[in-house]
C-alpha positions as CSV (number, residue, x, y, z in Angstrom):
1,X,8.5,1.5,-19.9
2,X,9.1,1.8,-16.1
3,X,11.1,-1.8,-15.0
4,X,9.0,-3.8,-12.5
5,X,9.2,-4.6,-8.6
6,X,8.9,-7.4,-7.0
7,X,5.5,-7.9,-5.2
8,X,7.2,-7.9,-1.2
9,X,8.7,-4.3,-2.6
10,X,5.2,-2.8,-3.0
11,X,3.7,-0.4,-0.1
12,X,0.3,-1.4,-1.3
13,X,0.5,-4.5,-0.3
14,X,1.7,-4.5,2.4
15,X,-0.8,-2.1,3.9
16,X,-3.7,-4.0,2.4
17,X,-1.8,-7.4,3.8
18,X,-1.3,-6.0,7.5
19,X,-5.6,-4.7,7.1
20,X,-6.9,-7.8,5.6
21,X,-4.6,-9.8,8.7
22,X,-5.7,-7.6,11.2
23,X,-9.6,-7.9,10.3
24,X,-9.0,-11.5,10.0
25,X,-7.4,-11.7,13.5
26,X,-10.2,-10.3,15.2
27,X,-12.8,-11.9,13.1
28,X,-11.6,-14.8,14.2
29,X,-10.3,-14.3,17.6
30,X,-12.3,-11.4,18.8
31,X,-9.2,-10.5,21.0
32,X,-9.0,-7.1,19.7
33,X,-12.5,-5.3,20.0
34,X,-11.7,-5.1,24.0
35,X,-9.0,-3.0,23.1
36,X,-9.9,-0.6,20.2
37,X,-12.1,2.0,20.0
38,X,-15.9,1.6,19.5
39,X,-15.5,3.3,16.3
40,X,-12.4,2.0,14.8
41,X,-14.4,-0.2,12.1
42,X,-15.2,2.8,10.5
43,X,-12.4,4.8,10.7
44,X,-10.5,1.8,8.8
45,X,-13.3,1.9,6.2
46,X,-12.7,5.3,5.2
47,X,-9.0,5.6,6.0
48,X,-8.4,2.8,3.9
49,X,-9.1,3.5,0.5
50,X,-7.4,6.8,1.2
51,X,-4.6,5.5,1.5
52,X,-4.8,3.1,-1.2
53,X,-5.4,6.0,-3.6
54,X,-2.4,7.7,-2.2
55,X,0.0,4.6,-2.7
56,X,-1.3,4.4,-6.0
57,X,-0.7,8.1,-7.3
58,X,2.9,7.8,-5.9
59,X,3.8,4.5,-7.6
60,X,5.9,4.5,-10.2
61,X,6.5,0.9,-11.2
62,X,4.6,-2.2,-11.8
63,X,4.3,-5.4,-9.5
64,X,5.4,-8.8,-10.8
65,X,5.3,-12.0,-9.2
């Protein structure tokens, strides 16, 4: 059985971190529509679980807390 990482070690989360706090930001700000394009919204939304699925085929441990 493959030894575990620590959570701040795991690419995955970071990516879905630095998405869920960029969606946040502008959700609550609205500061970065101005500057992105009309349709970035749904590039993220299919670019996204892309690259989730990618992380995950190339991960080779487990998370722990």
């Amino acid at each position: 059985m493959a030894e575990c990482k620590h959570w701040r070690h795991s690419r995955t989360l970071w990516v879905n971190a630095g998405a869920a706090g960029l969606m946040a930001l502008e959700a609550g700000t609205g500061l970065l529509q101005p500057h992105l394009p009309v349709n970035f919204y749904t590039a993220v939304a299919v670019t996204l679980p892309i690259v989730n699925a990618m992380l995950r085929v190339i991960t080779t441990q487990g998370v722990r807390a």
